[in-house]
C-alpha positions as YAML, in Angstrom:
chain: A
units: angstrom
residues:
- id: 1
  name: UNK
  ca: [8.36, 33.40, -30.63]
- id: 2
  name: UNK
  ca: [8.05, 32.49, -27.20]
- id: 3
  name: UNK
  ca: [8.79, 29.29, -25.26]
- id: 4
  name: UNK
  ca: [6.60, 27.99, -22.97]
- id: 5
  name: UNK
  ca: [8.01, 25.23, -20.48]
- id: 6
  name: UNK
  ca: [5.44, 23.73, -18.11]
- id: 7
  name: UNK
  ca: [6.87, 22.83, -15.10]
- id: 8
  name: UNK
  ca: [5.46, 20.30, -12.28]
- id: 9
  name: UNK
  ca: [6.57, 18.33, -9.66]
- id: 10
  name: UNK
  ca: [4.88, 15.29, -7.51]
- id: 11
  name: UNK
  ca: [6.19, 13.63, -4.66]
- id: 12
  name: UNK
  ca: [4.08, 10.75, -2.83]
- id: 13
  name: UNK
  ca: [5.40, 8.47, -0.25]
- id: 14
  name: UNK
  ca: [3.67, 5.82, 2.34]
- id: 15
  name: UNK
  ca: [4.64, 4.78, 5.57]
- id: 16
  name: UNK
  ca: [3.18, 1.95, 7.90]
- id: 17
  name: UNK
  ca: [5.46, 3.27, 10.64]
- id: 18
  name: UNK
  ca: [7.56, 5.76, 12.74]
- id: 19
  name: UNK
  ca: [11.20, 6.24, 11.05]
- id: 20
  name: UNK
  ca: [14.38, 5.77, 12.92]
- id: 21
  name: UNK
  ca: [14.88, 9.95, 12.57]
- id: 22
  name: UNK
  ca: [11.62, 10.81, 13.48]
- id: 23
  name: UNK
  ca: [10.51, 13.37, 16.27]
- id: 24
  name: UNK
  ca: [9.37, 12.35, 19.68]
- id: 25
  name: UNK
  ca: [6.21, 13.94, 18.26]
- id: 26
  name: UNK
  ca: [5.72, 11.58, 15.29]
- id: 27
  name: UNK
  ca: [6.91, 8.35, 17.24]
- id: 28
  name: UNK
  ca: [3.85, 9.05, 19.72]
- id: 29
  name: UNK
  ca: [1.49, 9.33, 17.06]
- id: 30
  name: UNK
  ca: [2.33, 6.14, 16.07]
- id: 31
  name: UNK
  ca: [2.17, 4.64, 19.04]
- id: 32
  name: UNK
  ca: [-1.21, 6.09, 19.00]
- id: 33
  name: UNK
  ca: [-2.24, 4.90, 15.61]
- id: 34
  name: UNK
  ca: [-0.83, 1.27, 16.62]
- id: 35
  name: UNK
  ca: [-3.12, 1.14, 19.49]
- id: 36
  name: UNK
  ca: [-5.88, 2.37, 17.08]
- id: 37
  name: UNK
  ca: [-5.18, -1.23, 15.30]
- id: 38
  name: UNK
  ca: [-5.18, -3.24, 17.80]
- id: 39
  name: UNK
  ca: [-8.16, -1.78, 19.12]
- id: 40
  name: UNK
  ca: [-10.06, -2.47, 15.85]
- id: 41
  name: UNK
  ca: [-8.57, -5.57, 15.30]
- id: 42
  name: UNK
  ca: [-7.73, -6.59, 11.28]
- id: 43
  name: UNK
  ca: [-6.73, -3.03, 10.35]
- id: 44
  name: UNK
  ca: [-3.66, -1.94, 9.06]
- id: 45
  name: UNK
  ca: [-2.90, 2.50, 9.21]
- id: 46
  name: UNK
  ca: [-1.24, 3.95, 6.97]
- id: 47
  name: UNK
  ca: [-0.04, 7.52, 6.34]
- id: 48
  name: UNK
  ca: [-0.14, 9.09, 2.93]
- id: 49
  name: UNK
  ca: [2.14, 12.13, 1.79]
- id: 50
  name: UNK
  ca: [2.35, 13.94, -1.37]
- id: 51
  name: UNK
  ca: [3.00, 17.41, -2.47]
- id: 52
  name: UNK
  ca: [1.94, 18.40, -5.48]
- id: 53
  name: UNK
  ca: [3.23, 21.51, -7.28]
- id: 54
  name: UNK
  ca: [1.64, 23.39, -9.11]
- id: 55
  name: UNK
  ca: [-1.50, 23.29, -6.61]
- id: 56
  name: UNK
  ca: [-4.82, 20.37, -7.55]
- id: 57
  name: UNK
  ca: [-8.11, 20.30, -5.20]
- id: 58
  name: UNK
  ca: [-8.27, 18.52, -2.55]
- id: 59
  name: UNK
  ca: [-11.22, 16.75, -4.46]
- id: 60
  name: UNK
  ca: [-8.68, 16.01, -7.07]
- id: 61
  name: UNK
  ca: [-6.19, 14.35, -4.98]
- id: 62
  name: UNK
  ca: [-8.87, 12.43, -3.28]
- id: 63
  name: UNK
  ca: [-10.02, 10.89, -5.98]
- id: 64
  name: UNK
  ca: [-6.98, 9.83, -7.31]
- id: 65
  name: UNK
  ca: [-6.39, 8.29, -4.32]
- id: 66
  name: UNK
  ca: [-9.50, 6.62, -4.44]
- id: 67
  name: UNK
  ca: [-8.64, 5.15, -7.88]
- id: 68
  name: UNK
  ca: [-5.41, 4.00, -6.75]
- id: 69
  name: UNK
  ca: [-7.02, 2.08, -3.66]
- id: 70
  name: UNK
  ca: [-9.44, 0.06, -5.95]
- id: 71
  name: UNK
  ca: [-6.24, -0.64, -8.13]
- id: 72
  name: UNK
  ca: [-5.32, -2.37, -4.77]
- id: 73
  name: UNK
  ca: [-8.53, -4.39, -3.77]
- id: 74
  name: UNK
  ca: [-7.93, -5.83, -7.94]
- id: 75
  name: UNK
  ca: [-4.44, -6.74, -6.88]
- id: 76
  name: UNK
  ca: [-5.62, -8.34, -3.38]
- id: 77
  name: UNK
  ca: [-8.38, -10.07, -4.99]
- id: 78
  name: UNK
  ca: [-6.31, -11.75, -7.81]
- id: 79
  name: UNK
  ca: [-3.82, -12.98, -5.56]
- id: 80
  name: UNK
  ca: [-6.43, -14.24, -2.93]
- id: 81
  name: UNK
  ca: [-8.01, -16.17, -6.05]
- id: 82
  name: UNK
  ca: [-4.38, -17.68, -6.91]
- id: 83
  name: UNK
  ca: [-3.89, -18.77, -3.33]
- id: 84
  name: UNK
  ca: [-6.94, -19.81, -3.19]
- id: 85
  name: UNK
  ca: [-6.11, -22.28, -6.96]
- id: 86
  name: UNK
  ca: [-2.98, -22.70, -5.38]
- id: 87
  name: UNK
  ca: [-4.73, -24.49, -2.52]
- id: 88
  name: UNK
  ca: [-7.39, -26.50, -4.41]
- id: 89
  name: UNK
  ca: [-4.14, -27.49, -6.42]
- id: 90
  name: UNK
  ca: [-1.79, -28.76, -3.71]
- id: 91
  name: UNK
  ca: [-4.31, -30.74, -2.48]
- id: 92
  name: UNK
  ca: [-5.22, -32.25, -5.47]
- id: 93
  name: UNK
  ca: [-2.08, -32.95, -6.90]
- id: 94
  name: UNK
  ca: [0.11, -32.94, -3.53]
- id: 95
  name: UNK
  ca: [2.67, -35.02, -6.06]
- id: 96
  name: UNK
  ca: [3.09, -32.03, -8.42]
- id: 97
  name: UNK
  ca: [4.38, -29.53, -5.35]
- id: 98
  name: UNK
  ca: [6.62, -32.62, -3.01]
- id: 99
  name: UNK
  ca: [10.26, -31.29, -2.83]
- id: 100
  name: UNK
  ca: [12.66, -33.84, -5.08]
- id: 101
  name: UNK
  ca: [15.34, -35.04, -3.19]
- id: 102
  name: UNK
  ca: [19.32, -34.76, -4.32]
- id: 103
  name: UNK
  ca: [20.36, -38.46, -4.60]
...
């Protein structure tokens, strides 16, 4: 009887910025993509990597992506709400968040 083993492997990283060991190449395309930002104002660029073995569409990886962005707007939304509590809260009940003072 045969064996079978199915083997894959998935790396993914992000990076908001040039490494220390990066190529003269890479550290002026992020000087590029910073001046991008500033020229749009509010944005923030971010480079995605991944290999993915064995082999998935394009299509595939984009919409996983996609998924994992609106996973991210979620998480930005609930902690804008809690800030936003947070804030209703401490003005409110300023007592409830005033430092106590070692006698």
């Amino acid at each position: 009887m045969k064996v079978y083993k199915p083997e894959w492997q998935c790396t993914f990283s992000v990076n908001d910025g040039a490494e220390e060991r990066a190529s003269w190449k890479e550290r002026i395309a992020w000087r590029i993509r910073e001046f991008a930002d500033k020229l749009d104002g509010g944005g923030r660029t971010l480079k995605v990597q991944y290999t993915v073995y064995p082999l998935v569409s394009r299509q595939e990886i984009d919409n996983c992506l996609g998924k994992g962005f609106e996973v991210t707007q979620s998480l930005l939304t609930q902690l804008a709400h809690q800030a936003a509590c947070e804030d209703v809260m401490r003005d409110a009940k300023a007592e409830l968040y005033q430092q106590s003072r070692p006698q």
